[in-house]
C-alpha positions in Angstrom: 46.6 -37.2 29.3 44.1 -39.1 31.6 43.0 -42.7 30.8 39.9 -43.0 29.3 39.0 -39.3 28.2 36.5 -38.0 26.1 37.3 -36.8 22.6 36.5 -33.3 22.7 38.5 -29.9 21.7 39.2 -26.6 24.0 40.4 -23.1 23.1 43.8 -22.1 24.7 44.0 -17.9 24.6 47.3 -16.4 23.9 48.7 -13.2 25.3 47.8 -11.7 22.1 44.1 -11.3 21.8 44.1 -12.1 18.3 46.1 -15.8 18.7 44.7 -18.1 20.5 45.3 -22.5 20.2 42.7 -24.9 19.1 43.3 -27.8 20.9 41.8 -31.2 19.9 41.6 -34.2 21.9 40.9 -37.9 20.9 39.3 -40.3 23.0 42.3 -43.3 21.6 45.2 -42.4 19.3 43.2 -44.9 16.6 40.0 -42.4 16.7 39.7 -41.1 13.4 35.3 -41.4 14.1 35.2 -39.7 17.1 32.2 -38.9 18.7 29.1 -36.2 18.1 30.6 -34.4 20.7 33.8 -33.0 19.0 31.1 -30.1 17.3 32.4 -28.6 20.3 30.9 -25.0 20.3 34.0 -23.3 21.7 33.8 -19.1 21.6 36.6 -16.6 21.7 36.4 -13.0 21.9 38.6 -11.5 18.9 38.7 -7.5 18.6 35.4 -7.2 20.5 33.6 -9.9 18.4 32.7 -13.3 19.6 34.4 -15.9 16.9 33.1 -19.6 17.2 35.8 -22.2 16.5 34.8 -26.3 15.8 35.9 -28.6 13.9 34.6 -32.2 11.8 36.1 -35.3 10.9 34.8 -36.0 6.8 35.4 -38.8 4.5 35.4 -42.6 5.1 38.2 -44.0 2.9 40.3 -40.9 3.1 39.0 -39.1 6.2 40.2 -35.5 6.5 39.8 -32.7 9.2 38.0 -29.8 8.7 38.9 -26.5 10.9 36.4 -24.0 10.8 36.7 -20.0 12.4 33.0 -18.0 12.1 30.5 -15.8 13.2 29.0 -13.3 14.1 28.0 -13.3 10.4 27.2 -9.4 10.5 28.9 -6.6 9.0 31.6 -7.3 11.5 32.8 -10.1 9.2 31.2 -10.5 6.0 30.3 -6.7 4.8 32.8 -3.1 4.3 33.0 -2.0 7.7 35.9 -4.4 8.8 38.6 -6.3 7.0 39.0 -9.9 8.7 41.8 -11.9 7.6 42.2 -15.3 8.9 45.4 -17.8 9.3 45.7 -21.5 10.8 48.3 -23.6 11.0 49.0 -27.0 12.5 52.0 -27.2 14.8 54.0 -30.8 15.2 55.1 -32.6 17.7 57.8 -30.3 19.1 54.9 -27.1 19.1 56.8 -25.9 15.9 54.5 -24.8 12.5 54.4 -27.7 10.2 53.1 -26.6 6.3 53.5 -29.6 5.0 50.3 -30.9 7.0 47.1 -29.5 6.1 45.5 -26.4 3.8 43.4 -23.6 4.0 40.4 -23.5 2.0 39.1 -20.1 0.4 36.2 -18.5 3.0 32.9 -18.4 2.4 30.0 -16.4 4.2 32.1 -15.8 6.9 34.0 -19.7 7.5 37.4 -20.1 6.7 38.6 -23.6 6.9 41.4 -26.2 7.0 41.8 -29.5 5.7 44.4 -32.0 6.5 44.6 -36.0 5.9 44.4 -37.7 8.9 47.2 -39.7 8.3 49.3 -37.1 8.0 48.1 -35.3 11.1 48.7 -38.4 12.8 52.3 -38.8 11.8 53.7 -35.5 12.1 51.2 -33.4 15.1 49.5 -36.6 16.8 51.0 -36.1 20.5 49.6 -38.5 23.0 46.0 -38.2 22.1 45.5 -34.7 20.6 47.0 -32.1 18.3 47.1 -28.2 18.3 46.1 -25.8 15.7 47.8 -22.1 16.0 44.8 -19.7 15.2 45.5 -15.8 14.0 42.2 -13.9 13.9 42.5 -10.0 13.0 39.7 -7.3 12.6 40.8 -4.4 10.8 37.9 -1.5 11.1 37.5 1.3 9.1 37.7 4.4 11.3 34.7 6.1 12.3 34.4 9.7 11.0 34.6 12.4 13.4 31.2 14.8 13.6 33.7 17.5 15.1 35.5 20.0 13.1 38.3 21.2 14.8 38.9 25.0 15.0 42.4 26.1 13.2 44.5 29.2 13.7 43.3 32.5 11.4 46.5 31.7 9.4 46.5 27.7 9.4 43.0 28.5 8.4 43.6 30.8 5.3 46.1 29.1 3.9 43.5 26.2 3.9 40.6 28.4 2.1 43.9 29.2 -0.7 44.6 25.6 -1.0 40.6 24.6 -1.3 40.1 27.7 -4.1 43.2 27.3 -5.4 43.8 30.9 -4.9 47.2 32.3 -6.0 49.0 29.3 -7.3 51.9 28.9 -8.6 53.0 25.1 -9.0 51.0 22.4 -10.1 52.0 18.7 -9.4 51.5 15.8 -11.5 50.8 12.5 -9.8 49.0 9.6 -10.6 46.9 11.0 -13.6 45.1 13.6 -11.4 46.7 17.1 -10.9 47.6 19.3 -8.1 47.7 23.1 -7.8 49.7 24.6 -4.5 52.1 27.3 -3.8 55.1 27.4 -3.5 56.2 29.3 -1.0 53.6 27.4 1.5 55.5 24.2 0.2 59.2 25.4 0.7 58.0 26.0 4.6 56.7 23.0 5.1 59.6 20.8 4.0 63.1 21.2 3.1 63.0 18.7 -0.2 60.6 21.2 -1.4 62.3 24.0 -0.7 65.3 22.8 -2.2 63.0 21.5 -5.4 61.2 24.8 -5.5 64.5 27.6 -5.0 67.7 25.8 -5.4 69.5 24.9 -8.5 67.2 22.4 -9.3 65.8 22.0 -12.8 62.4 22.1 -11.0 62.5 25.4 -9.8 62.6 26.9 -13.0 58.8 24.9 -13.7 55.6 25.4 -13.3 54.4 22.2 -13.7 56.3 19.2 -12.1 55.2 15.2 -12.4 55.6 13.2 -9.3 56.5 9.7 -10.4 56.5 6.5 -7.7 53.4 7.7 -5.6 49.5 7.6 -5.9 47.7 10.5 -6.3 45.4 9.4 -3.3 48.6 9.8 -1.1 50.2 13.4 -2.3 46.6 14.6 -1.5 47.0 13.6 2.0 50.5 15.1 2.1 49.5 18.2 0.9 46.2 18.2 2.8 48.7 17.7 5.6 50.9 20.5 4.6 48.4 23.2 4.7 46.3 21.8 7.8 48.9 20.5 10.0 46.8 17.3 10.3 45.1 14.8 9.2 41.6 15.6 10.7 40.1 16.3 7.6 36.8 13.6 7.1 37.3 13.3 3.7 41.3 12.6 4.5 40.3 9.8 7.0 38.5 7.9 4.1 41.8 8.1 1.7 43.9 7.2 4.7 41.5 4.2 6.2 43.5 1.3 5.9 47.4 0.6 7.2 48.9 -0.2 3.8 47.3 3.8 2.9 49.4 5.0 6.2 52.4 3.0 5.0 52.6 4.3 1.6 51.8 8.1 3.2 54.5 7.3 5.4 57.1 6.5 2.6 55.8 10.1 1.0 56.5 11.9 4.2 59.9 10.8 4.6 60.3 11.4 0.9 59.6 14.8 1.2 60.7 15.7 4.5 57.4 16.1 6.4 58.7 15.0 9.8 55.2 15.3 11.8 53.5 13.7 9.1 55.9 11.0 9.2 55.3 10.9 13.2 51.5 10.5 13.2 52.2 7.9 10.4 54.9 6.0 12.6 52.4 6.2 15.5 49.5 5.2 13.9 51.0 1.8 12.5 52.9 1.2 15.7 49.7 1.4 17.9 47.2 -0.8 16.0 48.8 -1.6 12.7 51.1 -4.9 13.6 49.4 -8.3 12.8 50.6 -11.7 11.7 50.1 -10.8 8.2 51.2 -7.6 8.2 54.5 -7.6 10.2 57.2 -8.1 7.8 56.1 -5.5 5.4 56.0 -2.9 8.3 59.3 -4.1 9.8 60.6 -3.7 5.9 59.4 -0.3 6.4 60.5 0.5 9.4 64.2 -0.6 8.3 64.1 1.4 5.3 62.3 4.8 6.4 64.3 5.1 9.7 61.4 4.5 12.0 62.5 3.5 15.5 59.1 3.1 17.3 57.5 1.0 14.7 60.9 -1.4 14.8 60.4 -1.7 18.3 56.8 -2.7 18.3 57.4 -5.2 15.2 60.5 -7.0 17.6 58.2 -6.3 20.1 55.5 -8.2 18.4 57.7 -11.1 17.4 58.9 -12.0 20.4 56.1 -13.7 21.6 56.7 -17.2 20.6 53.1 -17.6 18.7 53.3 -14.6 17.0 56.9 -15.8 15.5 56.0 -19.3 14.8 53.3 -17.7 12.5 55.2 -15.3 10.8 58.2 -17.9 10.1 56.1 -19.7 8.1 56.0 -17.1 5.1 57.8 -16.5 2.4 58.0 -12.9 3.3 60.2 -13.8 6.4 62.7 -15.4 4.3 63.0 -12.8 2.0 63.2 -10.3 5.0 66.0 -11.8 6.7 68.1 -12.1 3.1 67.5 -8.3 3.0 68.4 -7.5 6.3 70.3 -10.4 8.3 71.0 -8.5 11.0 67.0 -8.4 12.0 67.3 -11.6 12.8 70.1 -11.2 15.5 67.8 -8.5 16.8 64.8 -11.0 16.7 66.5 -13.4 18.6 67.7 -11.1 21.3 64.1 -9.7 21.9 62.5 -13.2 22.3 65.7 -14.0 24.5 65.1 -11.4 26.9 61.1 -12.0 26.6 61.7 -15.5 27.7 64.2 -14.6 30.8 61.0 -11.9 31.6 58.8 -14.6 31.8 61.0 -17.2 33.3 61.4 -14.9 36.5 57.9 -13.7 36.7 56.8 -17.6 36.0 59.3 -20.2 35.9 57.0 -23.0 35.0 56.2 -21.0 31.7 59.3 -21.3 29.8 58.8 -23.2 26.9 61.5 -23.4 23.9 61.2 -21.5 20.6 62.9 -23.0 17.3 64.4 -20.0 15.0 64.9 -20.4 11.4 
């Protein structure tokens, strides 16, 4: 760092738009009343939003640091149109997370904050004159509905008139206190588990009534929306199936029951815009236990940048993950391996070392 410089605080983007470090520098290592200045108005553009991130120094006696992520306070953050969640962490000396230093506060009206004591930022992330916080900043929009119906085949189209009338059915489904009529001859096309439910030896086949236990109701009327229509394009499907755990749990029904192309537009959709921070583990879970080779790769994918994987490491859901399934974390490893040699020979000035646990 350069003798004599200003306290003041800059925002370092990652590769990922929705990391990014704050960096703050102190004018001396002994600054703990820096000056006015550090209200630094620094803006970042997150998911086509502008976010504003600052920070404050509080307290005399005990004097903390406050970390602050906001704005625009519109329905962007604060109303139902958009789901924003919000992580910070303070990284030590070596660039590694450090969770011992420092906690997040609960948001409110759009600011979500960190605290730490200054001695213990100090001790453990002080580096030369400034520390760095690692910022994860996801906006999670509801789709909007489509105004255009799209045309379906005479067939594809009357066996959805049967299915909204209920019209010659025989089989009704049980699932999640609600019920479900169908038929099942439709059903037995459409997936072999069915058919196999439906006309084998099953004791199933014999009823006309069958409970589905381990599923919401919300998600077999997707499937079987699915099923009839051979998609999903339905307006009142796309609000059930609004939000990536919905498309997870849909997921885990397709492969259930054998609904390949279901499955796929599932796999694709959390593959393309599904993966955050907070939600990688469970869809790499997923992925592991349904079979699902695209989502994998995008989760390993999405790991082996070195910010994304310090953040994730952090959880208890990592830990967990790699009990389950130790071999991920040979797999892990290998990706940010091969990431790192990538950017090595495109940049050789931008390696920088990544810690596993």
């Amino acid at each position: 760092m350069a003798e004599g410089r200003r306290s003041g605080c800059e925002i370092v983007p990652g590769k990922d738009t929705s990391l990014f470090h704050l960096r703050v520098w102190l004018s001396s290592p002994e600054d703990i009343h820096p000056a006015d200045d550090l209200f630094g108005d620094m803006k970042i553009n997150v998911g086509g939003r502008n976010c504003t991130a600052y920070y404050i120094f509080a307290g005399s006696s005990d004097p903390t640091i406050t970390l602050a992520l906001t704005g625009p306070l519109d329905y962007a953050l604060g109303g139902t149109a958009a789901k924003v969640s919000i992580r910070m962490v303070l990284l030590d000396k070596t660039g590694s997370p450090v969770t011992s230093v420092g906690r997040e506060t609960a948001s409110w009206e759009g600011y979500y904050a960190m605290i730490a004591a200054w001695d213990d930022v100090k001790a453990n992330c002080l580096v030369d004159n400034y520390f760095v916080v690692l910022c994860s900043v996801h906006i999670d929009r509801k789709p909007q509905a489509s105004s255009v119906k799209e045309e379906l085949p005479d067939l594809g189209h009357d066996l959805a008139i049967m299915s909204d009338k209920e019209d010659l059915t025989d089989v009704s489904f049980h699932v999640g206190g609600e019920s479900f009529s169908a038929h099942r001859l439709v059903l037995a096309t459409r997936s072999p588990v069915f058919r196999a439910q439906l006309y084998g030896p099953m004791a199933e086949s014999k009823m006309t009534s069958i409970t589905v236990q381990d599923m919401e109701a919300s998600t077999f009327r997707c499937m079987l929306h699915y099923i009839y229509h051979g998609s999903l394009s339905d307006v009142a499907v796309k609000d059930v199936c609004s939000t990536m755990p919905q498309y997870q749990h849909l997921l885990v029904a397709a492969d259930r029951y054998g609904v390949e192309g279901l499955k796929k537009i599932c796999e694709d959709k959390l593959s393309g815009n599904g993966i955050t921070v907070d939600s990688v583990i469970s869809m790499l879970e997923l992925a592991e236990d349904h079979v699902c080779p695209k989502l994998k790769a995008a989760c390993l994918d999405f790991l082996a940048d070195g910010d994304n994987y310090k953040m994730v490491t952090i959880s208890d859901e990592y830990i967990r993950l790699i009990q389950s399934f130790p071999n991920l974390l040979v797999e892990v490893r290998s990706r940010i391996k091969k990431a790192l040699e990538k950017s090595t020979t495109i940049n050789p000035g931008a390696h920088k070392k990544t810690r596993l646990r």
